[in-house]
SEMI-774864 format. One line per field, with one value per residue: residue number from 1; chain; x, y, z of N, C-alpha, C in turn. Coordinates in nm, 3 decimals. Layout:
BEGIN
seq NUM | ...;
mol A | ...;
n.u X | ...;
n.v Y | ...;
n.w Z | ...;
ca.u X | ...;
ca.v Y | ...;
ca.w Z | ...;
c.u X | ...;
c.v Y | ...;
c.w Z | ...;
//
This chain:
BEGIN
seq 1 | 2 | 3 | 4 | 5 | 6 | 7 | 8 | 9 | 10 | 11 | 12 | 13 | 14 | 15 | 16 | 17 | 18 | 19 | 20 | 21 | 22 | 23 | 24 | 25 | 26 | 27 | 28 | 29 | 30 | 31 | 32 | 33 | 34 | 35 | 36 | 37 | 38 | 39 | 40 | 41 | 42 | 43 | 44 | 45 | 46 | 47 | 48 | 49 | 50 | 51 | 52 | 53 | 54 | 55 | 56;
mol A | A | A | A | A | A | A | A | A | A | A | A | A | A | A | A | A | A | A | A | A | A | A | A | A | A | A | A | A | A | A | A | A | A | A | A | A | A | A | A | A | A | A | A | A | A | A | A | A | A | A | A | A | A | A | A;
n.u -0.599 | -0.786 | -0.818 | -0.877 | -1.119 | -1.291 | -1.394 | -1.278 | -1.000 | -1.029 | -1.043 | -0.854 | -0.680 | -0.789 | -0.614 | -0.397 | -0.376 | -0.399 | -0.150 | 0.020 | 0.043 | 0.134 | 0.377 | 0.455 | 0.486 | 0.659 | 0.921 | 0.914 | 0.878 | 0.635 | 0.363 | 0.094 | -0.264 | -0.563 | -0.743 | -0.638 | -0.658 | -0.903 | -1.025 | -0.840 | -0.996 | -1.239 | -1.170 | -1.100 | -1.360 | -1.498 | -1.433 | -1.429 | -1.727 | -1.751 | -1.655 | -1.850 | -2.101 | -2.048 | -2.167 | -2.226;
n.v -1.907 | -2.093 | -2.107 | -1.813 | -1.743 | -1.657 | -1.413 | -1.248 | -1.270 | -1.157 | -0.879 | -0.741 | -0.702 | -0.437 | -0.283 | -0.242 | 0.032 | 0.179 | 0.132 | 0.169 | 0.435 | 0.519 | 0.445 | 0.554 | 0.853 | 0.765 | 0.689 | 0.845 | 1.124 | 1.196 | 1.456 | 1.457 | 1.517 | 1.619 | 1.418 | 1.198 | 1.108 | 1.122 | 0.911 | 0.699 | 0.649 | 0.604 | 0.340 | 0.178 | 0.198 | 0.080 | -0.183 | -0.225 | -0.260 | -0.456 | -0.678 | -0.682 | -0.731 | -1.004 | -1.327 | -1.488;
n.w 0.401 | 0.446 | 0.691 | 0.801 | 0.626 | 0.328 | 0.336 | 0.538 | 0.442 | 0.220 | 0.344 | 0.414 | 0.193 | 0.157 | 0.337 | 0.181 | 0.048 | 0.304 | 0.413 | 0.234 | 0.234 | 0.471 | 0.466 | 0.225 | 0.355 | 0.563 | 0.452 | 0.169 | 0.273 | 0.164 | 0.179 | 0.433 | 0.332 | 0.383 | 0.198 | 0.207 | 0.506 | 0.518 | 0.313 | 0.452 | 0.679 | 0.576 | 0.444 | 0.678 | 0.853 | 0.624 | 0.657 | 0.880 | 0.928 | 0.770 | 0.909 | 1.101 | 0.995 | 0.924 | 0.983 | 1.289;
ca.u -0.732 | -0.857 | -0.834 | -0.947 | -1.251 | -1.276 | -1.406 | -1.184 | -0.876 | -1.027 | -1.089 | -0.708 | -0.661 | -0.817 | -0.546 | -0.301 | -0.372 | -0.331 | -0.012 | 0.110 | -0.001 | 0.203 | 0.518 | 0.496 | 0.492 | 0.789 | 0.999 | 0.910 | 0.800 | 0.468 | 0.231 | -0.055 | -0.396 | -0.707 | -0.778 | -0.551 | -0.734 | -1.071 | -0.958 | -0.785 | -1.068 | -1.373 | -1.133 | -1.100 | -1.470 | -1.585 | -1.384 | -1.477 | -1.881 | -1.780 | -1.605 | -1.977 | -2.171 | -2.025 | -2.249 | -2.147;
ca.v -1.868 | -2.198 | -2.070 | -1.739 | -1.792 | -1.597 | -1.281 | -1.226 | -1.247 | -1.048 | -0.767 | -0.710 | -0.613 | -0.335 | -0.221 | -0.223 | 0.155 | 0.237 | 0.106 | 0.282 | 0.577 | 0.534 | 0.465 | 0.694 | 0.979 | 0.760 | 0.720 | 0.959 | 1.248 | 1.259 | 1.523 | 1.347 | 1.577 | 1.563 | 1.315 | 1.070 | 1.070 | 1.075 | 0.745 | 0.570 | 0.640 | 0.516 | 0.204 | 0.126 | 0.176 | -0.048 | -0.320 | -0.277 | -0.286 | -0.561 | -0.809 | -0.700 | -0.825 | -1.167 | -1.430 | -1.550;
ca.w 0.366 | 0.516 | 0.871 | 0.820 | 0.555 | 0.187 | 0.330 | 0.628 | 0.380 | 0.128 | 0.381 | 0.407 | 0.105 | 0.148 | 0.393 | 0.113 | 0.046 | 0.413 | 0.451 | 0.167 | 0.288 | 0.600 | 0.427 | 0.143 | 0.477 | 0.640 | 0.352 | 0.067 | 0.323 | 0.109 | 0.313 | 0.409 | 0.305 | 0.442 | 0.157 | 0.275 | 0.640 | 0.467 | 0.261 | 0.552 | 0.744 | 0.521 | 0.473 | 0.796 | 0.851 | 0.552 | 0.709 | 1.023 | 0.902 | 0.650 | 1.012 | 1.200 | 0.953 | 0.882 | 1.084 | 1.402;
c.u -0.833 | -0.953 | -0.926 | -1.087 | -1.222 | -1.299 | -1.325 | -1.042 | -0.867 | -0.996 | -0.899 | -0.629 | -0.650 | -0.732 | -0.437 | -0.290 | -0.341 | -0.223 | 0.075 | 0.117 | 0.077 | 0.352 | 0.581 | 0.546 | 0.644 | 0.899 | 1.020 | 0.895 | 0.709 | 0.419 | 0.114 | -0.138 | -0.483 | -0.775 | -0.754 | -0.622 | -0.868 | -1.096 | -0.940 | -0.913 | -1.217 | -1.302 | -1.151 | -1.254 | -1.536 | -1.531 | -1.431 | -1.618 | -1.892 | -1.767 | -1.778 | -2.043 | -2.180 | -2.116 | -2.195 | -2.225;
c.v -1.967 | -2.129 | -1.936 | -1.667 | -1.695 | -1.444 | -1.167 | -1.204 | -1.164 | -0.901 | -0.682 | -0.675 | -0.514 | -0.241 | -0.177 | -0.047 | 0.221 | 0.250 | 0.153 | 0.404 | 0.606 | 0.491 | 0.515 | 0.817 | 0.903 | 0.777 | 0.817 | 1.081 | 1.308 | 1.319 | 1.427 | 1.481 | 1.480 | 1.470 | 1.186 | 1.035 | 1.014 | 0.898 | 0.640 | 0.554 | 0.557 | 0.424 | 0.161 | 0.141 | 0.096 | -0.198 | -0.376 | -0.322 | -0.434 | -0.697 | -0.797 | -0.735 | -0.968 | -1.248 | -1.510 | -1.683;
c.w 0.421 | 0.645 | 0.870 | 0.722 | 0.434 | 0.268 | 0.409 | 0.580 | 0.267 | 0.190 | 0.382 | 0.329 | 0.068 | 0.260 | 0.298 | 0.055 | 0.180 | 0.436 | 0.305 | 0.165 | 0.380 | 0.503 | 0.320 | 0.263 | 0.512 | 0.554 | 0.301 | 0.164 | 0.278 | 0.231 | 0.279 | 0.437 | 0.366 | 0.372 | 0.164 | 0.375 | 0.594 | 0.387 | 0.367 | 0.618 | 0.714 | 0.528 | 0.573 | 0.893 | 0.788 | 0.613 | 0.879 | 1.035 | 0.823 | 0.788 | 1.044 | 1.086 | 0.930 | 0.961 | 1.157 | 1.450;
//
């Protein structure tokens, strides 16, 4: 957490629903719904808005 600062390690967290998303489907053979995409997708948008804001 040193190296990569408080907010940069928080943001990764927020993958922890993605990646269960992907191996509920590999494993379990959960169907993934259009709510699943819609989910992964804002995640991986708030994170990507949350890196461009940080101050360079």
């Amino acid at each position: 957490m040193k190296q990569l600062g408080a907010v940069v390690a928080t943001n990764y967290v927020y993958l922890n629903p993605v990646t269960t998303i992907i191996f509920a489907w590999l494993i379990l053979s959960e169907q993934i719904t259009v709510y699943f995409l819609l989910g992964t997708a804002l995640i991986l948008i708030g994170m990507y808005l949350a890196d461009q804001a940080k101050p360079q």
